[in-house]
N, C-alpha and C positions, 0 to 999 in steps of 0.2 A: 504494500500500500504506500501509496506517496502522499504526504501532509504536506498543504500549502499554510502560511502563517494566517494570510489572509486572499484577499481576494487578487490583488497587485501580482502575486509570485504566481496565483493558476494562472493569470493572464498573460505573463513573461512564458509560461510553458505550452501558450499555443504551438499547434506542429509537433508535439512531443504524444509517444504511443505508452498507453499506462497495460499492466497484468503481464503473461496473463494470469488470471484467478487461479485458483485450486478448482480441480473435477469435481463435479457434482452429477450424482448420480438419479433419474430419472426414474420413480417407483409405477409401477401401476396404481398404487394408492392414493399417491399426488395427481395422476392425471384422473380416476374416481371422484375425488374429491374435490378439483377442479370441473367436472362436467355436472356434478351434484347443486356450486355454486354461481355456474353459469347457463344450467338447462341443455348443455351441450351433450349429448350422449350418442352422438353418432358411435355406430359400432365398430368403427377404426380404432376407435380411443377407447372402449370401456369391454369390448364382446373377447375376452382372450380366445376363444376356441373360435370362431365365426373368422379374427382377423389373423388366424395363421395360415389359413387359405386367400385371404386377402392382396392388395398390388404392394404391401411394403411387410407380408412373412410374418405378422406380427402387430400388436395395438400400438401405437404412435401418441407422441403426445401432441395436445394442441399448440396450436401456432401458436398463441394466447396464453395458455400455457407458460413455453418459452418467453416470448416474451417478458410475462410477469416476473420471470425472473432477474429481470434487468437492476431493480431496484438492490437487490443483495447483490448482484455483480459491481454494481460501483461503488455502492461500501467497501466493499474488498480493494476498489482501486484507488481511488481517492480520497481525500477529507479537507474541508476548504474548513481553517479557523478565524476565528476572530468575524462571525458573520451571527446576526438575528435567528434565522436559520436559511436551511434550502428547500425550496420548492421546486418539485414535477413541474414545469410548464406544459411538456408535451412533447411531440414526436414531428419531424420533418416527415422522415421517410421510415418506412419498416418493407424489407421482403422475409420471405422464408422458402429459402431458396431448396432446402432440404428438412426430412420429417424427423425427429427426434425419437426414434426408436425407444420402445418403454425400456428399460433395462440401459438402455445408453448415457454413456459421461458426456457431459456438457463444460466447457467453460470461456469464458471471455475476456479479450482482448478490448481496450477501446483507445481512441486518437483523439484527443482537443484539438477539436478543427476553429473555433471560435471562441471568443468572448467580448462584451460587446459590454455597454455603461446603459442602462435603459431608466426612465424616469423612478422606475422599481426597486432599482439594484442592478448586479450583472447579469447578465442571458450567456451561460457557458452550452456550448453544443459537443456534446462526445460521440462519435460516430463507434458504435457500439458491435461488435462483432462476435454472437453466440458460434465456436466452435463445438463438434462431434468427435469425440475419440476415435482416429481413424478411420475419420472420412476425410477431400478432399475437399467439398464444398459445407459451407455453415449452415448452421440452423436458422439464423436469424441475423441479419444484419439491420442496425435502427440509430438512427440520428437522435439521440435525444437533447432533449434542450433543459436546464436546471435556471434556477433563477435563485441567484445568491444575494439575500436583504442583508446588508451589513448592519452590524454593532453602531446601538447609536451614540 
């Protein structure tokens, strides 16, 4: 993990690549548990016997899923001090270019591609990259944007 002091030193380290994370492993319980609190239960995701005859051998987690796990991936990467706190603003861009296999490691890399002064505080942008243990292409790549209210 890399500690910036304040908000000044994440902005000197635009252009610089943070992780990656430690592997995290992908249960069939977490993706149950996740289609339980989103109604999502298609049978890719929850049917183990129905999605081993399936187009990916096996239950997948969801994009969504993946995703969600963005929030613990950048605590592991970063920590901005000397700030109010930080806020989710939200997402540029997100694909999922590949399916996260239930049983499969996950972990991510990300890049400070911005940071910017806004009437708010700062708008940092981490282009965000969920890699697959042993696969070629990612789970999930996602632009996020954070909004850092500084110490008043």
């Amino acid at each position: 993990m890399r500690t910036f002091a304040n908000v000044q030193e994440l902005k000197a380290a635009v252009g610089e690549s943070f992780g990656p994370t430690e592997w995290r492993t992908v249960t069939q319980d977490q993706v149950n548990l996740f289609a339980d609190a989103t109604d999502d239960h298609q049978w890719i995701h929850v049917d183990v016997e129905k999605a081993k005859e399936g187009p990916f051998g096996g239950t997948i987690a969801h994009g969504y899923l993946t995703l969600s796990l963005l929030p613990s991936f950048m605590f592991s990467m970063i920590k901005v001090e000397g700030i109010a706190m930080g806020v989710n603003y939200g997402l540029n861009k997100v694909r999922f270019p590949r399916p996260v296999p239930v049983g499969g490691r996950v972990r991510a890399v990300g890049e400070l591609t911005d940071v910017k002064g806004t009437p708010a505080g700062y708008l940092a942008n981490l282009k965000v990259t969920i890699e697959i243990e042993g696969e070629k292409r990612p789970a999930c790549i996602a632009e996020t944007l954070s909004l850092y209210v500084p110490a008043p």
